[in-house]
C-alpha positions as CSV (number, residue, x, y, z in Angstrom):
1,X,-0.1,9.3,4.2
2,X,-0.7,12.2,1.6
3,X,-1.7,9.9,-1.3
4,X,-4.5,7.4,1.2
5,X,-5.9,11.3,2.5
6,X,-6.3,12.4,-0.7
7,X,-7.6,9.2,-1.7
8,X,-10.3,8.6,1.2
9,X,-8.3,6.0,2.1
10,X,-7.3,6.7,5.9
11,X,-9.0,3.7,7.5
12,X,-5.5,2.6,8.4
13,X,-2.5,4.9,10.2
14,X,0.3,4.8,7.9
15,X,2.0,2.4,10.5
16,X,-0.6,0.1,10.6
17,X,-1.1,-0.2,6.9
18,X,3.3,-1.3,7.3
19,X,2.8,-3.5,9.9
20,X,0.0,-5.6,7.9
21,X,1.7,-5.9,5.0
22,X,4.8,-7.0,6.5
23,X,2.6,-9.8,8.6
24,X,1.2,-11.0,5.2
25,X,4.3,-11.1,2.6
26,X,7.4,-11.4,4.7
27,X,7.6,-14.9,4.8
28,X,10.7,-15.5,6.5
29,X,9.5,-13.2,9.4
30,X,13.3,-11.3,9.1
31,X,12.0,-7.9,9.2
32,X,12.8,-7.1,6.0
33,X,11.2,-7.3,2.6
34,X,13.4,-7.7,-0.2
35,X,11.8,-6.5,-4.0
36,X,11.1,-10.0,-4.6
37,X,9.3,-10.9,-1.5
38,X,6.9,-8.1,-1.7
39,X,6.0,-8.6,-5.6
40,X,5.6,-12.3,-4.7
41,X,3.7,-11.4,-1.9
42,X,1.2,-8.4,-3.3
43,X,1.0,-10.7,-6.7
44,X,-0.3,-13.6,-4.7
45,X,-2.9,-11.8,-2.6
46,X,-5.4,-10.3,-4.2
47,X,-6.7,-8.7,-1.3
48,X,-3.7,-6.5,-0.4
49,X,-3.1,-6.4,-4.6
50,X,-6.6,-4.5,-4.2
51,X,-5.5,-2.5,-1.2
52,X,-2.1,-1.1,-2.5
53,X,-4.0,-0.2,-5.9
54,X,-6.5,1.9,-4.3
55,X,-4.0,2.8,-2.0
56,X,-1.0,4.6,-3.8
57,X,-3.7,5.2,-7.1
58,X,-2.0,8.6,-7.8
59,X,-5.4,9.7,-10.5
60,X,-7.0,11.7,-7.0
61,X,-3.4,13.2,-6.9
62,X,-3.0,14.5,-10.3
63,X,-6.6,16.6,-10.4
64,X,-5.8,18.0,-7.3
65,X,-2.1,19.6,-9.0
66,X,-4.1,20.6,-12.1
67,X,-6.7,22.4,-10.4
68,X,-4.6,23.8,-7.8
């Protein structure tokens, strides 16, 4: 939640943002993502590839440490 505010990114509630990636790479609907399923998953979408880049992009992050 910290990294999208910073970001500008707070369209979706931290939940949200979970629950749609789970509905778009967790093919075999158990609940679960193993490593595999959700680098499958992000690598073949390049919407949600787009999302989670802008997302968890940690540059907004790193000038708000160094200037305090």
């Amino acid at each position: 939640q910290a990294i999208q505010a910073i970001n500008g990114h707070t369209s979706m509630s931290a939940e949200e943002f979970t629950n749609m990636v789970f509905q778009k790479i967790d093919v075999n609907n158990d609940g679960e993502l193993t490593l595999e399923e959700f680098i499958s998953g992000v690598e073949s979408d390049e919407d949600l590839m787009e999302l989670i880049t802008k997302s968890f992009d940690l540059s907004n992050v790193l000038k708000v440490i160094q200037n305090g």
